[in-house]
N, C-alpha and C positions, 0 to 999 in steps of 0.2 A: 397444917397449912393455914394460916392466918393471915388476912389479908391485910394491908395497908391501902386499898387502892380507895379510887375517891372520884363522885360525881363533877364533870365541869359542864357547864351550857358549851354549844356545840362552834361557838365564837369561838369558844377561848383553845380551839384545838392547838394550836401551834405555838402556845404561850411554854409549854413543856410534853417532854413524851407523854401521848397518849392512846391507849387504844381503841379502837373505832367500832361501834356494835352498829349491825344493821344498818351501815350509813357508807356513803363514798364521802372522801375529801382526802387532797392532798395533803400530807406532812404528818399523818398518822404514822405510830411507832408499830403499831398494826393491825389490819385489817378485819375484823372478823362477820361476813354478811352475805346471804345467800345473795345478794342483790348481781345482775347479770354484769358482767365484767368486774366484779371489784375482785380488789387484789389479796383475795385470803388463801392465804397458804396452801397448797395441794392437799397435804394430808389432814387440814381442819375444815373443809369442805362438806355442808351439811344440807339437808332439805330447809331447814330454818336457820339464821342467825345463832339463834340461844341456841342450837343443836352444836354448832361452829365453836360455840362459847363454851360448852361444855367438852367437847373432841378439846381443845386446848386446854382446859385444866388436869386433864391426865399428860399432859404433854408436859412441863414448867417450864424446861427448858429450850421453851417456841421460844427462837428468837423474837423481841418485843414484849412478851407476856411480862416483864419486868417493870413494864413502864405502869406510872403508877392512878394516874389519870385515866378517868375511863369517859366517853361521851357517844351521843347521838345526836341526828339530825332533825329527829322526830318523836313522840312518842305512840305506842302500839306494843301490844300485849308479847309478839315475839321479840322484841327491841326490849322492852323494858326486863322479861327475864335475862335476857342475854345479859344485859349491865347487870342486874340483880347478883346475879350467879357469879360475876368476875367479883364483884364486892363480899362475898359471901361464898366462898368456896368452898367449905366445907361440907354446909349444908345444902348446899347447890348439886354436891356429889353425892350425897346422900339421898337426895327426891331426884337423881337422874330421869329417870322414868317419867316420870309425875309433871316434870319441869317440863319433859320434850311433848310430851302430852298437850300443854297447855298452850306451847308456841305453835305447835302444828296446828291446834282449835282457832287459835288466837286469827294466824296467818290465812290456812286455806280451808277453814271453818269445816275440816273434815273431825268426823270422833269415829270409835270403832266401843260402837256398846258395851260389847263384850272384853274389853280391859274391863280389869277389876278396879282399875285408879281412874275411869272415865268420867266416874261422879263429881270424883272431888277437882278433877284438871278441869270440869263444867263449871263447877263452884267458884274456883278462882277465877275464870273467867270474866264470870257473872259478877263478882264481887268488883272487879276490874275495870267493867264494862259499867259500873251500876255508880262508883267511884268518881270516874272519870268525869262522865254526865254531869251528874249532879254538882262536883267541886267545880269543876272547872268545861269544856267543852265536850259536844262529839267531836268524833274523827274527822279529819277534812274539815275541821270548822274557822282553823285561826283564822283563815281571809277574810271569811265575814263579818270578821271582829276586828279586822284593820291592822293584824300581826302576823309576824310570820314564823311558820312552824316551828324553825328551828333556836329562837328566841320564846316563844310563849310557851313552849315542851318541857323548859327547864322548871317549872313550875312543878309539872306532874311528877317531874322525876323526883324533885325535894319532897313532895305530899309523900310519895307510895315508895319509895325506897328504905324508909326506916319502918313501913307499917307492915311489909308483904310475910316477913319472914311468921311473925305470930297468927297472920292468917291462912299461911301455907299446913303450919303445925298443927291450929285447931281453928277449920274453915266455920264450925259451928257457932264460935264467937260472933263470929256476922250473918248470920244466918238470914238476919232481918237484912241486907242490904242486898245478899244474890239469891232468894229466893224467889221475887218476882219475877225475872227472867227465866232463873234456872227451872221454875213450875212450867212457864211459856214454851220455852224449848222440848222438855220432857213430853206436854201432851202433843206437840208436833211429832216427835219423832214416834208417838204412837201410833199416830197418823201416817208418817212413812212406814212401819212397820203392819201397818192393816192392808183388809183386802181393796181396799178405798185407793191405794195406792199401785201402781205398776212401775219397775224398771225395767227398760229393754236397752239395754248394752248394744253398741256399735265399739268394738274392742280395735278392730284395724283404725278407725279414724281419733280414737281417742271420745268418742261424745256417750254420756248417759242420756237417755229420755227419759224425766220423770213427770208420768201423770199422776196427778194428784188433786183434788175438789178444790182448793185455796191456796193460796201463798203463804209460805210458812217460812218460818226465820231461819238462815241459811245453818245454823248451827243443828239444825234437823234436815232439813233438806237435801244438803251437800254430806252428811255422815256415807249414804251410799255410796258415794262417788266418787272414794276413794280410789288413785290408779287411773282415775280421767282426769281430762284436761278440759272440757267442755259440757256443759250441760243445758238441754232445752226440757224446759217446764212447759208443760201442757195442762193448764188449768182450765175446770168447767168454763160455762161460755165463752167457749173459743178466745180464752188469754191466753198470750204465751210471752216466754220471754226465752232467748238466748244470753249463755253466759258463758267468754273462757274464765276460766279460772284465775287463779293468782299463781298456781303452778307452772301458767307459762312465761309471767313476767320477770321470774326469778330465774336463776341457774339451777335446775333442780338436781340435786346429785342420785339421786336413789334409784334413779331408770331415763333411758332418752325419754323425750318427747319429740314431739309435730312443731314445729313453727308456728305461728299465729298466720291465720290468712288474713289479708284485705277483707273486709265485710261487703264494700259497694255493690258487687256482683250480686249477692245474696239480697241486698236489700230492693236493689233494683227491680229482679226479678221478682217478691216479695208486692213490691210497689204496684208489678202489672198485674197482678190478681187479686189486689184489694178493693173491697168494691166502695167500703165506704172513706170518707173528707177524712181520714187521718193517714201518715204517712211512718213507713218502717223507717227507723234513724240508727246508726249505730254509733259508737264513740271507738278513736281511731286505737290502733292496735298494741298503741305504745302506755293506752289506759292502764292503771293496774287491773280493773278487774270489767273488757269493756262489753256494753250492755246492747243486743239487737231487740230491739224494740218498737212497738206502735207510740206513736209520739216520745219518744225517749231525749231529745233535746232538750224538753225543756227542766232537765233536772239540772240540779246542782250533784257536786262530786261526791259531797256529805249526805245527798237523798239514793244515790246511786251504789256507795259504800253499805248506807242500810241495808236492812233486812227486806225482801221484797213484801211481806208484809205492812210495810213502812211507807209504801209508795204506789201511787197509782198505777193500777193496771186496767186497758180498755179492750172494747171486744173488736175481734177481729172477722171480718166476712169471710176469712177461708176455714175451711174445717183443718181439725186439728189432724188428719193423718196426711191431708195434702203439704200441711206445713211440715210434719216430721220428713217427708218426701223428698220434698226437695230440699230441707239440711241438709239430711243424708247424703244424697244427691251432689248437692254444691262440693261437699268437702269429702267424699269421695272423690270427686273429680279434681281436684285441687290436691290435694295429695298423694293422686295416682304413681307418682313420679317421684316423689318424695320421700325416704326413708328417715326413719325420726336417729335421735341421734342425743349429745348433751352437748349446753356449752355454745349454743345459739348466739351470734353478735346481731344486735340490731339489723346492721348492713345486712347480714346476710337473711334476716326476718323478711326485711322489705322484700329483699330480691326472689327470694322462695315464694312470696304472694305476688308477683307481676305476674 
């Protein structure tokens, strides 16, 4: 199976068939992205993009997979395997495993230790992640730079599409370039794996609790909590943060989920037991990934996307089990009525949170 197909910036979708990674637009010859309503085929329907992209290459004769064109709207680590892997099929089938590995780190920054390919799907990552920075922006960064995503992405694509395959094969070639990260992330998640560290699962509401002394890059943090959708960090001197996931911004195929609630309630409430001049904020539900927070306003999307480590965290006057309390509490209640399900419309997001 030898490809023909070929990067285009995500302007030029409609100049000739093309298929669509991890992006919506009209006039794609096909779809393929976990993203909530886009139009990917029932049976290439995946938790990631690149997962979608790879269900399609056992498939060839998916209607569209012929066209020869491939684009995105953005670039990001499950997008860009996805295009990778239509470009490169062969060996895209070959590191199956490896590849899905690397989108699911990429997207909803979950890992599971105990894969034996966990090291090396970190490695790319970090390689990726370490890449991107330095040539060219973080994530959520084109505004700031006075461009827009889907014009200033095509850049990274031209960089990392002819360099990915020889570092997929032997990651130790770059060793110098994802090990500052990939060291950062390891001593965290030794850190979630010590007595230092506690989860306490709420399974019906979908939310982890994780307490833990500091904030730690979500590529250790979020490894437990897998199978949820929400996580509240409880950090020494009463810091905490709320977080849903990115699992519920997508169409997730691999088990229903909960809806996103409204946060106002929560924050509200929140508000009337804070005793000190700062204020709980959240970011609304249609964020990708949005943040309940003591001052949380005043971030940008690019400090909010980081690692919480990355970003100020302040102390809070209520103690930390009163806080886990009435999360619990809130979205208990909010979901009492609610059975999760897959395949959420917006519309019907909002209306499940009135």
């Amino acid at each position: 199976m030898t490809s023909a197909r070929y990067f285009v910036p995500f302007a030029q979708l409609r100049q000739q068939p093309t298929i669509l990674v991890d992006s919506t637009g009209l006039g794609a010859a096909l779809t393929l992205a976990h993203w909530r309503g886009a139009v990917t085929p029932t049976p290439l329907r995946d938790d990631t993009s690149a997962g979608s992209v790879l269900r399609a290459l056992h498939q060839p004769a998916m209607p569209g997979l012929e066209a020869q064109a491939v684009s995105a709207n953005h670039f990001d680590v499950d997008g860009f395997v996805g295009v990778w892997s239509l470009l490169h099929p062969e060996l895209a089938l070959r590191h199956e495993h490896l590849l899905r590995l690397v989108a699911t780190l990429g997207d909803f920054r979950e890992i599971d230790w105990h894969d034996p390919q966990a090291n090396h799907a970190l490695q790319l990552v970090c390689w990726l992640n370490a890449e991107e920075k330095a040539r060219f922006y973080e994530p959520f960064g084109a505004p700031a730079r006075r461009r827009r995503e889907d014009e200033a992405s095509a850049e990274k694509f031209a960089w990392f599409l002819p360099r990915f395959a020889a570092v997929l094969e032997n990651p130790t070639s770059e060793r110098a370039v994802w090990l500052p990260e990939y060291e950062r992330v390891q001593q965290a998640a030794a850190i979630m794996q010590s007595p230092a560290t506690s989860l306490t699962p709420y399974s019906e509401i979908g939310l982890m609790v994780v307490r833990t002394p500091e904030p730690l890059p979500y590529y250790a943090l979020f490894g437990p909590t897998a199978g949820f959708d929400m996580v509240l960090s409880l950090y020494d001197n009463q810091r905490y943060e709320f977080e849903y996931k990115y699992t519920t911004w997508i169409d997730l195929e691999s088990r229903p989920t909960l809806p996103r609630l409204q946060l106002d309630a929560l924050a509200n409430r929140l508000n009337a037991l804070e005793q000190t001049t700062r204020r709980w904020t959240h970011d609304g539900i249609t964020d990708t990934g949005p943040l309940l927070r003591l001052s949380g306003k005043g971030l940008t999307k690019a400090q909010r996307y980081a690692d919480p480590d990355q970003r100020p965290l302040y102390q809070s006057s209520i103690a930390s089990e009163e806080i886990e309390r009435e999360v619990v509490s809130f979205f208990q209640q909010g979901y009492a009525t609610i059975e999760p399900r897959r395949y959420w419309t917006w519309a019907e997001i909002r209306a499940a949170g009135q």
